[in-house]
Every structure is written in structure tokens, then in C-alpha cells.
C-alpha positions as CSV (number, residue, x, y, z in Angstrom):
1,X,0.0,0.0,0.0
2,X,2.4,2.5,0.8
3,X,4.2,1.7,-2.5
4,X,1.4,2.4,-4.3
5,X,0.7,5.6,-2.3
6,X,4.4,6.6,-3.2
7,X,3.8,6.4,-6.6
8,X,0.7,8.0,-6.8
9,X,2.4,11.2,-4.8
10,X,5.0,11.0,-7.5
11,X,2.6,10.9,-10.6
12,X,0.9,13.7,-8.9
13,X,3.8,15.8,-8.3
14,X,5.1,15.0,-11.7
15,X,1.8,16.2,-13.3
16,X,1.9,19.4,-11.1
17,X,5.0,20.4,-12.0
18,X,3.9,19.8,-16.0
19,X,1.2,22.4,-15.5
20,X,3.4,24.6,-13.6
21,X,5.9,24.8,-16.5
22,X,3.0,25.0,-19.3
23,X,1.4,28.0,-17.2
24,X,5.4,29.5,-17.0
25,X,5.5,29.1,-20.8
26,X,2.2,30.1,-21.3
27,X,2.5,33.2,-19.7
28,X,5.5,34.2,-21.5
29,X,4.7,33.3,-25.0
30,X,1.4,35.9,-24.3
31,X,4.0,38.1,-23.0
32,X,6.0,38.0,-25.8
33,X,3.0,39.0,-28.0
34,X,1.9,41.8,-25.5
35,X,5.2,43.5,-26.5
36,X,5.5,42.1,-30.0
37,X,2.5,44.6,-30.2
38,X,3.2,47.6,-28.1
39,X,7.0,48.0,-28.9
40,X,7.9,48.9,-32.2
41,X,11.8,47.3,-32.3
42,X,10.2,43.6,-31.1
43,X,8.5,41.9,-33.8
44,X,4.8,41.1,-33.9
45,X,4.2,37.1,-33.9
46,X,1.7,35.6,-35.8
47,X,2.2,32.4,-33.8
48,X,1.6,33.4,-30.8
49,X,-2.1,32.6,-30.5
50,X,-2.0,29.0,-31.7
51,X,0.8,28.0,-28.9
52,X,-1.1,29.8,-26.4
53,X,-4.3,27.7,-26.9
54,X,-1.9,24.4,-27.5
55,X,-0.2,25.1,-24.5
56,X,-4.0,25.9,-22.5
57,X,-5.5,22.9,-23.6
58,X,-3.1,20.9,-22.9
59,X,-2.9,22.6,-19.1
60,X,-6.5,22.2,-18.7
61,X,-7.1,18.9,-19.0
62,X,-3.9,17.4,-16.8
63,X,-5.2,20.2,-14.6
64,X,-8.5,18.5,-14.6
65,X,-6.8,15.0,-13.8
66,X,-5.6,16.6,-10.9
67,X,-8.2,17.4,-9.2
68,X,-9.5,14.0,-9.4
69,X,-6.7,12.5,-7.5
70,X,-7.6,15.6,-4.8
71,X,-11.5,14.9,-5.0
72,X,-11.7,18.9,-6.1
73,X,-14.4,18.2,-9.1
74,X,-17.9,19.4,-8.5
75,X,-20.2,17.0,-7.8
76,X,-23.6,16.9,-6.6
77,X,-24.0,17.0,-2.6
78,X,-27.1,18.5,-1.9
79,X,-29.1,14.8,-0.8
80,X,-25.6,13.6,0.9
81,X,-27.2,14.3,4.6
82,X,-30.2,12.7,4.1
83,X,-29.2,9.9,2.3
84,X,-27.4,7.0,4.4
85,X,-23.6,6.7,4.1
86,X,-23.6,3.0,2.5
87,X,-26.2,4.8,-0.4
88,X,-23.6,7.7,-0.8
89,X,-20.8,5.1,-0.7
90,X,-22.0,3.0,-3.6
91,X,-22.9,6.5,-5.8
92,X,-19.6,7.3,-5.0
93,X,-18.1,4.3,-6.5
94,X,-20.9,4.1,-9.0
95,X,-19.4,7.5,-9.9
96,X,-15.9,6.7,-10.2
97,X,-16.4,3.5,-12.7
98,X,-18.1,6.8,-15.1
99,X,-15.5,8.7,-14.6
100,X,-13.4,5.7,-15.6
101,X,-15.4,5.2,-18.3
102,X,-15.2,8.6,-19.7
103,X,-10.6,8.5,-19.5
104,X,-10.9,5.0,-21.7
105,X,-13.0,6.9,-24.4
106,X,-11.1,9.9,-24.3
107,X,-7.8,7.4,-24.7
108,X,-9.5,5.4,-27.7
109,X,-11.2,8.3,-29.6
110,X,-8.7,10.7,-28.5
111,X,-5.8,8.8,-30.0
112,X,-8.2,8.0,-33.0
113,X,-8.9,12.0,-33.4
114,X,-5.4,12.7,-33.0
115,X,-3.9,10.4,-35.7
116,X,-6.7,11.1,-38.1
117,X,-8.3,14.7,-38.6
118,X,-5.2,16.4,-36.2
119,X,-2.5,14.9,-38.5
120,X,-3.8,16.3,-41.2
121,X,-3.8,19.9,-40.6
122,X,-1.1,22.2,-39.6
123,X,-0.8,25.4,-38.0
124,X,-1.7,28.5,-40.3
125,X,1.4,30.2,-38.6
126,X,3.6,27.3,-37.7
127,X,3.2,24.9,-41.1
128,X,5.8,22.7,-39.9
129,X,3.7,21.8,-36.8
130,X,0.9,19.3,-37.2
131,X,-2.3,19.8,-35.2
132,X,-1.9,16.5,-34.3
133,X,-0.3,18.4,-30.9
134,X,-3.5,20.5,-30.1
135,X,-5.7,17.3,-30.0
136,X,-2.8,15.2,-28.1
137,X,-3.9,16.2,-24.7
138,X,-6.8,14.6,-24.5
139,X,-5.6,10.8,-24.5
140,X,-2.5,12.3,-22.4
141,X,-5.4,13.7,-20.3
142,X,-7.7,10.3,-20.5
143,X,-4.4,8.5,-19.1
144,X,-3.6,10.4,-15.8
145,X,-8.0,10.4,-15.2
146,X,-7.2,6.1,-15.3
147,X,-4.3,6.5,-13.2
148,X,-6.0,8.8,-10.9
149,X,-9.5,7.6,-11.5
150,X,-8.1,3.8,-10.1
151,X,-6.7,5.6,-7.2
152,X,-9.9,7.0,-5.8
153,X,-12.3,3.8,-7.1
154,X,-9.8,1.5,-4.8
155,X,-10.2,4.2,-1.9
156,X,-14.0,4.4,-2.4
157,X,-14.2,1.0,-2.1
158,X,-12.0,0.6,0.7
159,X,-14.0,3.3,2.4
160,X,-17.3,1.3,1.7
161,X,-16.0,-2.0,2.8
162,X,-14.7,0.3,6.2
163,X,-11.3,-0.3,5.7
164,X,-8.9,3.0,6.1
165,X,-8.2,4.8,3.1
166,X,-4.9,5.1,1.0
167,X,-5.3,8.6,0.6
168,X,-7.3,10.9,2.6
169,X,-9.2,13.3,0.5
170,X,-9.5,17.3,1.2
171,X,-12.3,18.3,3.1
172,X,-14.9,19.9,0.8
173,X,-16.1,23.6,2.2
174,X,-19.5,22.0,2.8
175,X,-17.9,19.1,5.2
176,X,-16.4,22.2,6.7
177,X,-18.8,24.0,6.9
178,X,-20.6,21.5,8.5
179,X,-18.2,20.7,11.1
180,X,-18.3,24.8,12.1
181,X,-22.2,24.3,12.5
182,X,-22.9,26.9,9.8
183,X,-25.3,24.3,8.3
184,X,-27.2,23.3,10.9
């Protein structure tokens, strides 16, 4: 178990870092164009625009995998107190095996789109870069959600079966909230 938690930490850490260095890069290739524009002696870039959304998408969806491993996607918790904890449980889990669901299609099709309409087109401004990089990130993106995704199906299960959990999620602000009395 604690293997398995170590390596988790580390794909987590990994992926954090990714986005760290995409949001770096993304904020200086709009920089760049920001003064391409405004300061006669820099150049204007034409290519600017198309990195800047490659470079978005692709943080937005390992960003998104994130926050599965940290239980930070919205969900639904308005029936949670009046339903009984075994019920929420099995939603729970009913909920990851979706979610799973959802990463294996967007690793199939994903892939699929990639290799077939993305290679095909370039970059108006970059015509030695394939688009096939703009739809990339959402099989990269489908693979950390089934890495993650496993992670918190084995916990929710765990958790149902009332064993102790591998990783201990955040509290949500309503669970806070709640523990304050603010809902009560």
C-alpha cells in the first residue's frame, strides 16, 4: 500500500510540475506577444495565439486530472445528509467506474482524433507543426484520469468496505462548513 501511495504522490507531483511549466511558458509566449504589439523594435508574432491555446489545452485537462486524485471536481451533494452513508458510498463508486469510463473513451477516440483529422492539418502560422499536438492532450489527459481515477475507485471501495483509506481526500467547504455548524 504505501508503494502504491508513493507512486501515486509521484505521478501527482510530476503532473503538477507539468502544468506549472505549461502555465510558465504560457504566460511568457502571451508576454512575448503583449510587447510584440506595443514595442515597435520587437517583432509582432503571428504564432503566438495558436501555442497559447496548444499550450491551454493541454494545461487544462492534466489540470483537470488533478483534481481527481484531490476529490476537487464538482459534484452533486445537496441529498448527501439525508441519504445513508452505505447509499452515498455506492454513488460514489458508482461514480468513479463513469468517470473511468469517460478516460478510456477519451484514450480510444482521443488517440483516434489525433492520428486522423489532427494529423492532417497544420498550423496556419507554424506549417511545420501538425495539429496533431492541439488534439494530443486529450488521450494524455484520459491516461492520468485512469491512473488517478483507479486511485480513488480503490479508496471508495476501501472506504465502503470500512477499511482505512490510501489517501485521505480534502475536506470539501461544505464538510467544513458543516463541522463549524454553519449548516445546521
Amino acid at each position: 500500500m504505501h508503494i502504491l501511495k508513493k507512486f501515486y504522490d509521484c505521478m501527482y507531483t510530476v503532473l503538477m510540475v507539468i502544468c506549472k511549466l505549461l502555465l510558465v511558458a504560457d504566460i511568457c509566449v502571451v508576454s512575448f506577444a503583449v510587447l510584440g504589439r506595443y514595442v515597435s523594435f520587437i517583432p509582432d508574432p503571428t504564432w503566438t495565439e495558436e501555442i497559447t491555446l496548444t499550450l491551454m489545452s493541454y494545461m487544462a485537462v492534466l489540470s483537470a486530472a488533478l483534481a481527481i486524485r484531490r476529490g476537487a471536481h464538482i459534484r452533486m451533494t445537496a441529498f448527501d445528509r439525508y441519504l445513508p452513508k452505505t447509499v452515498i458510498d455506492v454513488l460514489d463508486i458508482a461514480a468513479d467506474i463513469g468517470v473511468l469510463i469517460l478516460a478510456i473513451v477519451m484514450i480510444k477516440y482521443g488517440f483516434q482524433y489525433a492520428d486522423g483529422i489532427g494529423a492532417k492539418g497544420f498550423y496556419p502560422s507554424l506549417p511545420w507543426l501538425s495539429k496533431r499536438y492541439m488534439y494530443l492532450p486529450i488521450p494524455i489527459a484520459g491516461i492520468a484520469m485512469v491512473v488517478f481515477e483507479a486511485e480513488s475507485l480503490f479508496n471508495n471501495i476501501l472506504k465502503f468496505m470500512g477499511k482505512e483509506q490510501l489517501v485521505k481526500r480534502e475536506e470539501s467547504l461544505e464538510e467544513q462548513a458543516e463541522k463549524e455548524g454553519k449548516y445546521q
